[in-house]
Structure formats: C-alpha cells, structure tokens
N, CA and C atoms as a LAMMPS dump frame, in Angstrom:
ITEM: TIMESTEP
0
ITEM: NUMBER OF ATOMS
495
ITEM: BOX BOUNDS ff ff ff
-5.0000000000000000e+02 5.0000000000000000e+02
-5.0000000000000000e+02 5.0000000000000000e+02
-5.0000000000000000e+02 5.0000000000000000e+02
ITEM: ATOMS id mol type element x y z
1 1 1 N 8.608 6.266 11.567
2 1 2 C 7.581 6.819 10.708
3 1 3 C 7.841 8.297 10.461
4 2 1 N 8.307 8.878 11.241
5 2 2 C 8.533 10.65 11.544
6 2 3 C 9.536 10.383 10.149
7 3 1 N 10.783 9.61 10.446
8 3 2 C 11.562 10.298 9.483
9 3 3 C 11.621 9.841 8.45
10 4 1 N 10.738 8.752 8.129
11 4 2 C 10.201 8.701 6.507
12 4 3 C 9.589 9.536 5.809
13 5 1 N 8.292 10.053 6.628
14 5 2 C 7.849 11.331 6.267
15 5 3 C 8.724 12.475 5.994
16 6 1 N 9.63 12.39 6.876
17 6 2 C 10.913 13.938 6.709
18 6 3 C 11.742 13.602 5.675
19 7 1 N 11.727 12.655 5.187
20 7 2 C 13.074 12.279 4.199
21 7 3 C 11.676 12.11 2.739
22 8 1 N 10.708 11.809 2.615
23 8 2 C 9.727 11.844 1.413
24 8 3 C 9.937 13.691 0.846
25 9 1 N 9.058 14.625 2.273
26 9 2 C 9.833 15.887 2.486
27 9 3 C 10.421 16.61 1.944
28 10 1 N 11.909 15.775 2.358
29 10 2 C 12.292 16.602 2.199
30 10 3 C 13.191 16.351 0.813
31 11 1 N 13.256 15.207 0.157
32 11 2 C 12.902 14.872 -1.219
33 11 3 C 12.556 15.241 -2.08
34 12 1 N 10.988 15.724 -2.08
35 12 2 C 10.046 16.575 -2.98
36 12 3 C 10.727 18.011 -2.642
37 13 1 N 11.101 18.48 -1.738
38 13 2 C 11.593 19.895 -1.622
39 13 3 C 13.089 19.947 -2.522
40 14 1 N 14.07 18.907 -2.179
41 14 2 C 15.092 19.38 -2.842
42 14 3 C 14.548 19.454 -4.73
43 15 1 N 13.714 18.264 -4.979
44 15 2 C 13.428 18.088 -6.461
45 15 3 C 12.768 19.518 -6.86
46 16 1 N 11.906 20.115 -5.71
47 16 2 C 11.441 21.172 -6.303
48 16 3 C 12.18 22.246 -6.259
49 17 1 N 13.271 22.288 -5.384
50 17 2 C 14.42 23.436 -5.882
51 17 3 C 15.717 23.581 -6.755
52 18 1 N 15.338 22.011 -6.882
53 18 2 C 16.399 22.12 -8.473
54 18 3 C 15.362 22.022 -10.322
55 19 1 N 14.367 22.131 -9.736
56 19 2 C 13.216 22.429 -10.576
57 19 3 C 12.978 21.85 -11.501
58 20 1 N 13.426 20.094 -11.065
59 20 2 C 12.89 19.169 -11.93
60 20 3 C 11.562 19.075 -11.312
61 21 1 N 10.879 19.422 -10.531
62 21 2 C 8.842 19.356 -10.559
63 21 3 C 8.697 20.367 -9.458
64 22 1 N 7.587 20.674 -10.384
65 22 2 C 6.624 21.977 -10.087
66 22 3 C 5.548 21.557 -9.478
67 23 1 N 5.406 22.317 -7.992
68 23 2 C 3.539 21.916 -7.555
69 23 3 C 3.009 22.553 -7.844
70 24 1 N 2.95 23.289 -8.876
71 24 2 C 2.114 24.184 -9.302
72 24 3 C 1.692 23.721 -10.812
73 25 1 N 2.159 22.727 -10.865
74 25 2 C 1.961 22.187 -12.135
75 25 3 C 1.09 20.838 -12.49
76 26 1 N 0.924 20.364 -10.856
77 26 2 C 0.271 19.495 -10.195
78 26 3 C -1.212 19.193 -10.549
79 27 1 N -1.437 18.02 -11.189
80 27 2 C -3.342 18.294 -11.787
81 27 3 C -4.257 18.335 -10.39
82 28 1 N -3.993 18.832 -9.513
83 28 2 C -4.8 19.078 -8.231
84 28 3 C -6.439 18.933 -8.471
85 29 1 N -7.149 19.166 -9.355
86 29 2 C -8.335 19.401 -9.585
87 29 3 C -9.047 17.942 -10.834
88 30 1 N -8.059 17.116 -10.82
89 30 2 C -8.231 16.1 -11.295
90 30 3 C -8.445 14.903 -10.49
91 31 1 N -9.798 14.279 -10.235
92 31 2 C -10.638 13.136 -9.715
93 31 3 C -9.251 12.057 -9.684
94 32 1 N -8.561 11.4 -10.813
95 32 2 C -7.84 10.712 -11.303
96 32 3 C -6.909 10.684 -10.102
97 33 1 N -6.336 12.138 -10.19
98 33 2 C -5.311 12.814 -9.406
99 33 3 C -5.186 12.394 -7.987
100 34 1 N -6.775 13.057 -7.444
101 34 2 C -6.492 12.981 -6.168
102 34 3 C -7.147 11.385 -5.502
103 35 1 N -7.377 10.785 -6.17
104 35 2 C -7.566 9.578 -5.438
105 35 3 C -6.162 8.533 -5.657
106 36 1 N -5.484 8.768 -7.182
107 36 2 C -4.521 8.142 -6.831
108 36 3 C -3.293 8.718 -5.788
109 37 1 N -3.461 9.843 -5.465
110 37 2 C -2.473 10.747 -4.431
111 37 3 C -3.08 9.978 -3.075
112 38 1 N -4.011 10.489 -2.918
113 38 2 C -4.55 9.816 -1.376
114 38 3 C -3.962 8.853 -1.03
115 39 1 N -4.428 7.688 -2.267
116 39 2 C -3.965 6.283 -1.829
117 39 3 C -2.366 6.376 -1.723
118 40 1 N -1.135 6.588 -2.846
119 40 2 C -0.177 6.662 -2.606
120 40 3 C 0.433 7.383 -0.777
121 41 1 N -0.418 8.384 -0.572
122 41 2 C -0.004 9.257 0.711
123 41 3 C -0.681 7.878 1.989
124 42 1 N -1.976 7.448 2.049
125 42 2 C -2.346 6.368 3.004
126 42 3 C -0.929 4.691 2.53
127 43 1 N -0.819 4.653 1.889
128 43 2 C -0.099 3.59 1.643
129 43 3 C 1.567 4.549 2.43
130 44 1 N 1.927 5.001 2.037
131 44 2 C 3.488 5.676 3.002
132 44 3 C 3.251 5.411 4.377
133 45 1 N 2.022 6.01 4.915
134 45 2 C 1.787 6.381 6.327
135 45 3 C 1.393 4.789 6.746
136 46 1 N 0.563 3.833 6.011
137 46 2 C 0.337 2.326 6.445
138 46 3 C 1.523 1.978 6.229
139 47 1 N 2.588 2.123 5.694
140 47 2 C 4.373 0.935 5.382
141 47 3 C 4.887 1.413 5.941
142 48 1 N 4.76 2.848 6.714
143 48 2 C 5.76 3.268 8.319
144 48 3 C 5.481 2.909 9.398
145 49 1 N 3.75 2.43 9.329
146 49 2 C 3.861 2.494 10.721
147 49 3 C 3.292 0.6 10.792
148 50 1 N 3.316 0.016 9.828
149 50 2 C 3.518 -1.632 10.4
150 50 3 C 5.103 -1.735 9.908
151 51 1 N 5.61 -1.243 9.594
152 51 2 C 7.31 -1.664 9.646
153 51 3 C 7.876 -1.597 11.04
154 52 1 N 6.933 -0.782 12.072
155 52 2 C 7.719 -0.936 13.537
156 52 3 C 7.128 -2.39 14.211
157 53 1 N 6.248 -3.234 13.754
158 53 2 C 5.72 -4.646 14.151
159 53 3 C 6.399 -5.072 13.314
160 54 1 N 6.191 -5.518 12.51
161 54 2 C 7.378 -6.968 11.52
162 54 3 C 8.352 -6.357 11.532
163 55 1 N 8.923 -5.227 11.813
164 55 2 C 10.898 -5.786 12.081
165 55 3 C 11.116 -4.802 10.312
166 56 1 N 12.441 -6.153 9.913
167 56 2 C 12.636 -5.759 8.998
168 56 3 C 12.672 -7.018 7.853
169 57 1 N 11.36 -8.303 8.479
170 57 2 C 11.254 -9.116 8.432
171 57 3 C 10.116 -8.881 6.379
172 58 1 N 11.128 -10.014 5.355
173 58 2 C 10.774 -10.119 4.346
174 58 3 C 10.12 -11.464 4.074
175 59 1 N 8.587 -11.204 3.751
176 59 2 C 7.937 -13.034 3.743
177 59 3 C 7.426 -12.548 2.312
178 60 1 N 6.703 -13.898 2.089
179 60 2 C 6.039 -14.197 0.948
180 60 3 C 4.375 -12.809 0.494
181 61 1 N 4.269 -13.02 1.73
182 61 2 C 3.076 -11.798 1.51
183 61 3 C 3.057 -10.577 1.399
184 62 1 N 4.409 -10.416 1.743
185 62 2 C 5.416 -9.133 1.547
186 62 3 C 5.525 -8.497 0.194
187 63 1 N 6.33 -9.811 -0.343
188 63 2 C 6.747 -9.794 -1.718
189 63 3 C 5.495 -9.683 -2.651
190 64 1 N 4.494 -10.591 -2.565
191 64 2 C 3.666 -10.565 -3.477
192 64 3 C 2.422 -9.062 -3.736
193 65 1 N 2.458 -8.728 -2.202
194 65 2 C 2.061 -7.488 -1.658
195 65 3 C 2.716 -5.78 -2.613
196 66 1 N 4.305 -6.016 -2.806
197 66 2 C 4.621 -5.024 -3.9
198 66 3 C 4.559 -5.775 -4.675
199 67 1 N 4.852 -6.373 -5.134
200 67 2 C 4.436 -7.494 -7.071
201 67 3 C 3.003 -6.563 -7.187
202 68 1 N 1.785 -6.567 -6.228
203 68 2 C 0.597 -5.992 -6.876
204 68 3 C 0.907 -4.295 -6.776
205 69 1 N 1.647 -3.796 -5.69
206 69 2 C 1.864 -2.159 -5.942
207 69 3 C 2.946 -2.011 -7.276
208 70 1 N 3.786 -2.768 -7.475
209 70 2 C 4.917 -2.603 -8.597
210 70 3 C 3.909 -2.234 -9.95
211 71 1 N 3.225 -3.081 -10.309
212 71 2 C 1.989 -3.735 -11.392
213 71 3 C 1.2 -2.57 -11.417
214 72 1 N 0.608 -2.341 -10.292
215 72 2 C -0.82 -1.424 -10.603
216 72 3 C 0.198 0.014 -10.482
217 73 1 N 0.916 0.688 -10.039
218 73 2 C 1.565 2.085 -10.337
219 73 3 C 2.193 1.988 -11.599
220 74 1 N 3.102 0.838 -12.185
221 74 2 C 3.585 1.009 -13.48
222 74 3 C 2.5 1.203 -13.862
223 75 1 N 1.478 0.625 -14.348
224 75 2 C 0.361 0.371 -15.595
225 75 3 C -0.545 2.076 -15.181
226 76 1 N -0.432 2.452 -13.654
227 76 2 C -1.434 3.371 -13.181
228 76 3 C -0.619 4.804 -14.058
229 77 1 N 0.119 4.459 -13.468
230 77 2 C 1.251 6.388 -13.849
231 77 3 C 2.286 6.374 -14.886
232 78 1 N 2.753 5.196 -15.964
233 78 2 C 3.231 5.358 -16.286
234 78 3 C 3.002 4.439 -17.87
235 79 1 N 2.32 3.412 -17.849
236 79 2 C 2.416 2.472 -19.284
237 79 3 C 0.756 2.992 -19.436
238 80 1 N -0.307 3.1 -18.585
239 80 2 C -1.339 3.215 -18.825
240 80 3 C -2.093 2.28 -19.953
241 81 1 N -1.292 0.882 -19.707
242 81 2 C -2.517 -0.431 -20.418
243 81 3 C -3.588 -0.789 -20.233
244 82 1 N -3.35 -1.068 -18.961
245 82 2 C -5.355 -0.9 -18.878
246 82 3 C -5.762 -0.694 -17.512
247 83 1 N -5.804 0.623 -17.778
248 83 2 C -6.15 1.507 -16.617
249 83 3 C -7.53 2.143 -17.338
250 84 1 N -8.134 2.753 -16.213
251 84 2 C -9.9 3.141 -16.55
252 84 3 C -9.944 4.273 -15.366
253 85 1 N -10.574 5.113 -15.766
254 85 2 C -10.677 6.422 -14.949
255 85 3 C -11.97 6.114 -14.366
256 86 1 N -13.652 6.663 -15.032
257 86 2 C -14.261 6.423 -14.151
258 86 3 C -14.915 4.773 -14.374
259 87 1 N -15.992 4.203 -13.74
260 87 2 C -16.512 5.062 -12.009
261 87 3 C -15.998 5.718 -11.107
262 88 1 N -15.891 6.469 -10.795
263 88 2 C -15.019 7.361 -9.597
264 88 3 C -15.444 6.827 -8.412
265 89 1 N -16.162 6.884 -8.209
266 89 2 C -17.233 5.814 -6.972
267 89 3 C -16.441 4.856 -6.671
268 90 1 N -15.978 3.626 -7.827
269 90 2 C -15.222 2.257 -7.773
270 90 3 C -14.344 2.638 -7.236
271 91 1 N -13.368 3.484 -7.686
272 91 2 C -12.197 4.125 -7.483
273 91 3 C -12.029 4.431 -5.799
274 92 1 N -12.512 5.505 -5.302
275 92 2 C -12.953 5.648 -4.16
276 92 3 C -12.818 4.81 -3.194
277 93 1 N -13.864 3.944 -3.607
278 93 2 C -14.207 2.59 -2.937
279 93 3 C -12.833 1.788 -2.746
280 94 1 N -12.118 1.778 -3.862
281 94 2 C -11.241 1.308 -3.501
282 94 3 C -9.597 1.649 -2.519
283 95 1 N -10.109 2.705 -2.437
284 95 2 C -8.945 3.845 -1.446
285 95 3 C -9.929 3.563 0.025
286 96 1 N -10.985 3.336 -0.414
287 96 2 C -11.857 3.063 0.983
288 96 3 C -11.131 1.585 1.35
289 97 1 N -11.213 0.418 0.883
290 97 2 C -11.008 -0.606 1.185
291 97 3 C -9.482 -1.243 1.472
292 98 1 N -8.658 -0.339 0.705
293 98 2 C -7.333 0.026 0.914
294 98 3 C -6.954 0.479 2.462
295 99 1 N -7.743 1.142 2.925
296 99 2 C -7.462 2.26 4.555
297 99 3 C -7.859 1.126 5.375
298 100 1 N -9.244 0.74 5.243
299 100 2 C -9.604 -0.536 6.003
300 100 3 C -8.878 -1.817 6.475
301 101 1 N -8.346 -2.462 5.383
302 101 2 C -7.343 -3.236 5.183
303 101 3 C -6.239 -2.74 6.09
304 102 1 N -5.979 -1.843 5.843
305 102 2 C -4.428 -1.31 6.167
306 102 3 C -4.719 -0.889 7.976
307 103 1 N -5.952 -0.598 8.404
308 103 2 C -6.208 -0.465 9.916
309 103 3 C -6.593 -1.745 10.331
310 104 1 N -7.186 -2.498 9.922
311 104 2 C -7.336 -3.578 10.258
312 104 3 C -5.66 -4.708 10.564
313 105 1 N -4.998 -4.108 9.506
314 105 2 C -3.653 -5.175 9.726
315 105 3 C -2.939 -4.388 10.805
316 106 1 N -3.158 -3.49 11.386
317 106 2 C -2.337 -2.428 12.473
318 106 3 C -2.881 -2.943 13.479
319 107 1 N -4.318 -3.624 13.663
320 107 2 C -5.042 -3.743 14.778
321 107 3 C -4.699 -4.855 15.338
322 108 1 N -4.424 -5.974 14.007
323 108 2 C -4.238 -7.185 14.022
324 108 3 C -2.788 -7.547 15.109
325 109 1 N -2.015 -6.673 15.055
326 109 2 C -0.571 -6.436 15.081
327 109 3 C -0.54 -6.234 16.986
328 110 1 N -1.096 -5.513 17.258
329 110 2 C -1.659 -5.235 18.582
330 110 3 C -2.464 -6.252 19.342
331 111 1 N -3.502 -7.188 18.73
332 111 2 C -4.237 -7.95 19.432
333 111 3 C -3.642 -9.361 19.181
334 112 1 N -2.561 -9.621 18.13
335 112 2 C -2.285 -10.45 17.653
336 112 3 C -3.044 -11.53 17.293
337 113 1 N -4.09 -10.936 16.192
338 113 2 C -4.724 -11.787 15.436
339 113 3 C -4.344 -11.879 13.988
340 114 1 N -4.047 -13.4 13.836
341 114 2 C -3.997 -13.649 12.372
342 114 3 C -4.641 -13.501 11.662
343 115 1 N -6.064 -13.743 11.759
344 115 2 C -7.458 -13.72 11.133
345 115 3 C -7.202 -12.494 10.701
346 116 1 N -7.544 -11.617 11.601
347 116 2 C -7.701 -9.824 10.937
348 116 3 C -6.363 -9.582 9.865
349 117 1 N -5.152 -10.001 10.535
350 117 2 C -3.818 -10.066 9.686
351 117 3 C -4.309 -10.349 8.078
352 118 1 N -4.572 -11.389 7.757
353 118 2 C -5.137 -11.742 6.718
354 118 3 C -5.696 -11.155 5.644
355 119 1 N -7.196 -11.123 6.928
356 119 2 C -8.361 -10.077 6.226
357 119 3 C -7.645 -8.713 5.558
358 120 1 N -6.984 -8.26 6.792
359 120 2 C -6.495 -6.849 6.237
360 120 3 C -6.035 -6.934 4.635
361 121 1 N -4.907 -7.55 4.408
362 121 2 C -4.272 -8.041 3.741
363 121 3 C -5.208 -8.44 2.398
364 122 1 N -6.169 -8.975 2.701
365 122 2 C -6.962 -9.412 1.444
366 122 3 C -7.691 -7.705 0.656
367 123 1 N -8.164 -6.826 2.027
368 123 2 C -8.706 -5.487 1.719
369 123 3 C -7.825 -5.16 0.973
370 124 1 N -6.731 -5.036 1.284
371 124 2 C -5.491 -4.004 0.947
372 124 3 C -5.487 -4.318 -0.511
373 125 1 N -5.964 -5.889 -1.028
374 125 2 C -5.214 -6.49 -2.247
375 125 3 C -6.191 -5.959 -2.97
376 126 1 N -7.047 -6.25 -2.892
377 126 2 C -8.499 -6.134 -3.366
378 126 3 C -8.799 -3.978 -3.707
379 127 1 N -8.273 -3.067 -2.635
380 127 2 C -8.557 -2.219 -2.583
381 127 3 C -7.085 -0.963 -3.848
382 128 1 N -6.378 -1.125 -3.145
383 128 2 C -5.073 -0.913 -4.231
384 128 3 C -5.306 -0.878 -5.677
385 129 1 N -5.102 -1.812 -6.065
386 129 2 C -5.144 -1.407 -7.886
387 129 3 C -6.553 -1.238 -8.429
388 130 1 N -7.145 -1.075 -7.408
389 130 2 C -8.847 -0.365 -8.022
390 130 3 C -8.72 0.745 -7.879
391 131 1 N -8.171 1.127 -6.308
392 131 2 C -7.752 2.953 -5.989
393 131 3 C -6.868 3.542 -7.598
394 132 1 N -6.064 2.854 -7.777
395 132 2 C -5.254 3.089 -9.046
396 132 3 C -5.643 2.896 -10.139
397 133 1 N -6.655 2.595 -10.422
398 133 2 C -7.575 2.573 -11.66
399 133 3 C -6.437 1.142 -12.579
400 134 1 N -6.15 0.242 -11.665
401 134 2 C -5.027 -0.653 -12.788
402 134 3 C -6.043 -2.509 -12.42
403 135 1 N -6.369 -2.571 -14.178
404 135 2 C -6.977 -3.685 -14.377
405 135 3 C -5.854 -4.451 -14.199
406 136 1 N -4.699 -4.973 -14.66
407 136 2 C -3.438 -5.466 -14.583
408 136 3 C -2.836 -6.113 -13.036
409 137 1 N -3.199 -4.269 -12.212
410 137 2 C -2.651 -4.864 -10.968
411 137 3 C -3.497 -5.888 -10.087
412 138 1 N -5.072 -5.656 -10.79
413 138 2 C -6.109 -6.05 -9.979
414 138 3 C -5.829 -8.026 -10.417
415 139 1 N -5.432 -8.053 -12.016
416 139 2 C -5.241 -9.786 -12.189
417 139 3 C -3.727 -10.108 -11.104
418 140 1 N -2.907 -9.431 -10.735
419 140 2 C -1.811 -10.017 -10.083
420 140 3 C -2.297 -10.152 -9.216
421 141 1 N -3.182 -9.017 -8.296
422 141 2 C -3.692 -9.176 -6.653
423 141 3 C -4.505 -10.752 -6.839
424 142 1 N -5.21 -10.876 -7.751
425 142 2 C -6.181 -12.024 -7.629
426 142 3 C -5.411 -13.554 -7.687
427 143 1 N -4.279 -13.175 -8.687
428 143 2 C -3.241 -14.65 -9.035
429 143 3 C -2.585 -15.249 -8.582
430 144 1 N -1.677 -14.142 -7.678
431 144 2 C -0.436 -14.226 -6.758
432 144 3 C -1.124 -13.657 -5.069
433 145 1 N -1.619 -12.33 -5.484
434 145 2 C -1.654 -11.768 -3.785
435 145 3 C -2.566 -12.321 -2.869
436 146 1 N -3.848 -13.268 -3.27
437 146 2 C -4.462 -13.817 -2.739
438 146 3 C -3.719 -14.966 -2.234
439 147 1 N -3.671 -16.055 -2.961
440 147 2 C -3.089 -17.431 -2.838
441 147 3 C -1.384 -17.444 -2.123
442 148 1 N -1.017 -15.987 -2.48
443 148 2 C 0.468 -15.741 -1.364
444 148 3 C 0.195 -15.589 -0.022
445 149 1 N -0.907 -14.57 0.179
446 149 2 C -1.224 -14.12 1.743
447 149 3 C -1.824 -15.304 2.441
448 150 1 N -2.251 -16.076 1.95
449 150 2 C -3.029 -17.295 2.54
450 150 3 C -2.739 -17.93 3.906
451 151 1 N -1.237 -18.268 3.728
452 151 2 C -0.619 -18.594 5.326
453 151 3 C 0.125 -17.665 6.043
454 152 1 N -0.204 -16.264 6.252
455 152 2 C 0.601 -15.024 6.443
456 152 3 C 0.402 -15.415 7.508
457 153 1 N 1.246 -15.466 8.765
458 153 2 C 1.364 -15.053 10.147
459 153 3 C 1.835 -13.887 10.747
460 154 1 N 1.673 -13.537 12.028
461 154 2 C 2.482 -12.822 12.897
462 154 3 C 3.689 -12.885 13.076
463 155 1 N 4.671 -12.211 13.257
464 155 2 C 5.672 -12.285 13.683
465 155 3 C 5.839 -12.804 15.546
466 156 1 N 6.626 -13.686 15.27
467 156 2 C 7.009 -13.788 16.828
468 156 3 C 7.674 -12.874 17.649
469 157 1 N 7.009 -12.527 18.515
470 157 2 C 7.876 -11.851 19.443
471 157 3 C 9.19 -12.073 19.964
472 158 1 N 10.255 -11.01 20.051
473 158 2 C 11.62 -11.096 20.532
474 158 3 C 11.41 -11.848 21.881
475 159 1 N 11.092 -11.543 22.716
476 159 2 C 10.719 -12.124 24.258
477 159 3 C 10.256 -13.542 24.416
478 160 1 N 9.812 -13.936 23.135
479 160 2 C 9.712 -15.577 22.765
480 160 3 C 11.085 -16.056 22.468
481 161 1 N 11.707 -15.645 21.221
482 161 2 C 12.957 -16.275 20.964
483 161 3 C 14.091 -16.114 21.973
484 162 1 N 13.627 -15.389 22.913
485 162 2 C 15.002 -14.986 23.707
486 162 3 C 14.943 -15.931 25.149
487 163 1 N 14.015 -16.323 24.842
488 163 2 C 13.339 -16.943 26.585
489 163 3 C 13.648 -18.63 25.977
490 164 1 N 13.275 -19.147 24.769
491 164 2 C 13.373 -20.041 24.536
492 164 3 C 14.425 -20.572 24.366
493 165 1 N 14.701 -21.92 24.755
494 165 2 C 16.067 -22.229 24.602
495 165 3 C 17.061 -23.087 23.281
C-alpha cells in the first residue's frame, strides 16, 4: 500500500515538473471536484489495502467491479453523457456508501465473512457511480455488478492448499 501511494506521488510530481498539470489550476473549490477527488483518493487507499487479502487473484466480481469504475469515470471526467452534478447530498451519500462498502469488505477479509464480503461489494456498487455523478455507470453496477458479485467468495487460505493433499 506504502508504495502505491509513493509511486501515485510520485507520478503527479514528475507530471507536475514537466508541466503537463498544474495544482494550481486544480478546481479545488468545486463541490463536483471534491467529491469526485475524495472518492477517487478512498478508492486507491481501499484497492491497496484489500490487494494484500486476495493475492493477485482475478474473479468475476473483480472484473465486473472495474466494468462499473471503467463506465462511471469515462462518462464522469471525460464523455460527460449522463452525468448530473447536483443533489450534492446524493453525491455525498454516495462517497458515503462507497467508504462503507469498502470497510465493510476489509472487515469481511479478517473475520472471514462472505455475507459482509458481498454486502460490501453491493455498497461499493451502489455507492461509486453516484459519488461520480455517472447515470451510465450506475445502469452497469445494476446489470452486471450486482448479478456478477452474487457468488463472490473468500479466498482460500495458503495454509489450506498447502496442508491439503
């Protein structure tokens, strides 16, 4: 997790010293802004630190999981089809339900519950492309990310496969 953060870092530092982007140019004072920043910054810090529980293990809930981040950031930051600024509240709410999700699947990971696994997983779907103001990402979460996460499990532990014969 440390050196994802150091390599994001130190990323934005080299870009900003060859002065393809300016933080000073940054809409800092824009509602829009900082809730889709939040969420992008809580989403880094939630995909570093459950990547040390699942491994480097790629499933179905995985996949369908960016299918809804791919969807709602294109449409959020860049095609802007149908994206909607306020309620800001909704918005919010949905960076709220996003964090939830995303502690809940950390917790899950530790107590090894599927249930919460799930749940999390459903927050996360549900919370994401609302944080991002993306109507688009919100029909993929409902089409694919629901009906994908459905049989998500735990990963088995190494100390299982290694013991077993």
């Amino acid at each position: 997790m440390v050196f994802r953060s150091i390599a994001v870092l130190a990323l934005i530092g080299v870009l900003w010293l060859l002065g393809i982007i300016d933080p000073g140019a940054l809409p800092l004072h824009s509602r829009g802004f900082q809730i889709c920043g939040a969420t992008v910054l809580l989403y880094l810090f939630w995909s570093a630190a459950e990547s040390k529980y699942r491994g480097g293990s790629a499933s179905l809930p995985y996949t369908v999981f960016y299918a809804v981040l791919l969807v709602s950031a294109i449409d959020s930051f860049l095609l802007e089809l149908t994206t909607y600024g306020p309620p800001w509240i909704l918005r919010w709410a949905g960076m709220v339900l996003f964090t939830s999700g995303s502690i809940l699947r950390l917790a899950a990971y530790r107590t090894r519950s599927v249930r919460h696994l799930r749940l999390g997983r459903y927050l996360q779907l549900a919370g994401l492309p609302v944080a991002l103001g993306s109507i688009a990402g919100t029909v993929v979460a409902i089409a694919a990310g629901i009906p994908g996460s459905i049989n998500e499990e735990l990963n088995k532990p190494d100390d299982d496969a290694e013991s077993s014969p």
